[in-house]
C-alpha positions in Angstrom: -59.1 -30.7 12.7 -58.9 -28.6 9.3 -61.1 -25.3 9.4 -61.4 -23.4 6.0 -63.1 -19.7 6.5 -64.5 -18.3 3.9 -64.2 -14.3 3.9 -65.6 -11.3 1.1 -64.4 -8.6 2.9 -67.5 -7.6 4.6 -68.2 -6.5 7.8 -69.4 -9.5 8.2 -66.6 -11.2 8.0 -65.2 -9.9 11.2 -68.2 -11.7 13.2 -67.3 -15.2 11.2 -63.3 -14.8 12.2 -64.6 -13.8 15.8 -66.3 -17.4 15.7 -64.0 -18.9 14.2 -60.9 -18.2 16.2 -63.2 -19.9 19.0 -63.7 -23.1 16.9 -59.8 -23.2 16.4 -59.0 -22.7 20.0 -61.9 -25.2 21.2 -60.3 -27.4 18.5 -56.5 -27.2 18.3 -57.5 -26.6 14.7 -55.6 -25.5 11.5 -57.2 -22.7 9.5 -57.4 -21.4 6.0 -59.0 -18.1 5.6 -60.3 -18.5 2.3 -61.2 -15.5 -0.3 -62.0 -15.3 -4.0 -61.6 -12.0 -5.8 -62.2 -10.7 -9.1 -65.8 -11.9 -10.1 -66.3 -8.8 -12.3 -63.9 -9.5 -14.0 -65.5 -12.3 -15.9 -68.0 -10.1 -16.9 -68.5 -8.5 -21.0 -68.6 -5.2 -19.8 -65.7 -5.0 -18.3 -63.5 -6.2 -21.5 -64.9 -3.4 -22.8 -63.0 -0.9 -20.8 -60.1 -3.0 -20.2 -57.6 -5.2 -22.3 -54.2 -6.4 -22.3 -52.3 -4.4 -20.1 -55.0 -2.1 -18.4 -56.8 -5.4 -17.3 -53.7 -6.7 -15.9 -53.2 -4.5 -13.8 -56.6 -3.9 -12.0 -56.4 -7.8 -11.6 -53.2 -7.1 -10.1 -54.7 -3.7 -8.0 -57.8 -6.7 -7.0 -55.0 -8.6 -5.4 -53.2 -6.1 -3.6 -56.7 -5.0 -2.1 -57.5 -8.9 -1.1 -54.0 -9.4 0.3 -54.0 -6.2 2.3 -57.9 -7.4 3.2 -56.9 -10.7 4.3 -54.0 -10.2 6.2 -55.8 -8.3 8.5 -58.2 -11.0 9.1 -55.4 -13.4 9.9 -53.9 -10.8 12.7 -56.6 -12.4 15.5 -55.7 -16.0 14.9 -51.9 -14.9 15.3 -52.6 -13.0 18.3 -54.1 -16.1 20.3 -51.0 -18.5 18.6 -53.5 -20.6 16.2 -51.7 -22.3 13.3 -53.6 -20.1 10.1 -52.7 -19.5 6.3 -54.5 -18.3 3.5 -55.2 -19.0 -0.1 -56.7 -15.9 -2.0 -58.4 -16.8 -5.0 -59.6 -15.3 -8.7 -62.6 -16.4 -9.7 -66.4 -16.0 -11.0 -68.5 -17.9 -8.5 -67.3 -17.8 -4.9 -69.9 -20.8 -4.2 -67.9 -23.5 -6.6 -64.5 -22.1 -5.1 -65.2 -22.5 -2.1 -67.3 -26.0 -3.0 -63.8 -27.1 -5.1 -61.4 -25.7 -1.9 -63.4 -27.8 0.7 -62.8 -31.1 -1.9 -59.5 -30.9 -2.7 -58.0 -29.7 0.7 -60.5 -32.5 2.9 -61.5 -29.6 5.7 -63.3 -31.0 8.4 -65.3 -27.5 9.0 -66.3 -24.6 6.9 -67.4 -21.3 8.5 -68.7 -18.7 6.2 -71.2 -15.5 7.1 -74.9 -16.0 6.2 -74.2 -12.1 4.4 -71.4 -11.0 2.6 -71.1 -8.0 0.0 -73.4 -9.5 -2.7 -76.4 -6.8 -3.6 -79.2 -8.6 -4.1 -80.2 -10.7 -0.7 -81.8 -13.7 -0.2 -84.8 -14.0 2.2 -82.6 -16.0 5.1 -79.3 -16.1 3.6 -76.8 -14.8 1.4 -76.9 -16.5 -2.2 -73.3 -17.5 -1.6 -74.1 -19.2 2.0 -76.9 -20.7 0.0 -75.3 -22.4 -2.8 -72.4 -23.5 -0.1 -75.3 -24.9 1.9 -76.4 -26.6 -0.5 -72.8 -27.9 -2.6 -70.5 -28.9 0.3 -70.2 -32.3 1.5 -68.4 -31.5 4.6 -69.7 -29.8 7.8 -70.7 -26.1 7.4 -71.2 -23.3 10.2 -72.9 -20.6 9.0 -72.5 -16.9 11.3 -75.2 -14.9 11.7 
């Protein structure tokens, strides 16, 4: 079986690797800890302050942050001898990367948080976890 988490960073996202190093042992599973960085970065304002070479490198400081971020996350899976990887990802919607990930890769499972780190929330879950819900053809757990 073929487990894809998707992570923000969030505290959260320590309660969806908790459950999902429990699917992947239950499982015998594979897993891809999945995050997309950078979504202000498509935004007007910021080309305002940066450009060329200042932009380059916060994109490059956004992927330093993620790695670090991510690696940490993968430490449990390693600890209990599951089979994990991870694809860090620059984007503008998190919900169509994910969406695109889950197509192209065939996972059997995606866990995601029903929060993450977006401001505004939703009344029952995050808009990410939402538009995931709703996009994905596969099965979808979603952590409280």
């Amino acid at each position: 079986m073929k487990i894809m988490v998707a992570i923000d960073g969030s505290e959260h996202s320590k309660r969806v690797i908790s459950q999902a190093v429990k699917y992947a042992e239950a499982f015998k599973s594979d897993v891809t800890i999945f995050h997309v960085s950078g979504e202000t970065l498509s935004k007007p304002q910021v080309s305002m302050y940066f450009s060329g070479e200042k932009l380059a490198a916060v994109k490059k400081d956004l992927e330093q942050e993620a790695k670090k971020m991510v690696d940490a996350m993968l430490e449990p899976f390693k600890v209990k001898g599951i089979p994990v990887n991870a694809v860090i990802e620059l984007g503008d919607s998190p919900a169509d990367s994910i969406n695109n990930e889950v197509v192209k890769n065939k996972y059997d499972l995606l866990i995601i948080g029903s929060r993450g780190l977006r401001g505004m929330k939703e009344l029952f879950l995050g808009s990410v976890s939402n538009r995931v819900a709703h996009q994905v053809e596969t099965d979808i757990l979603i952590v409280k």
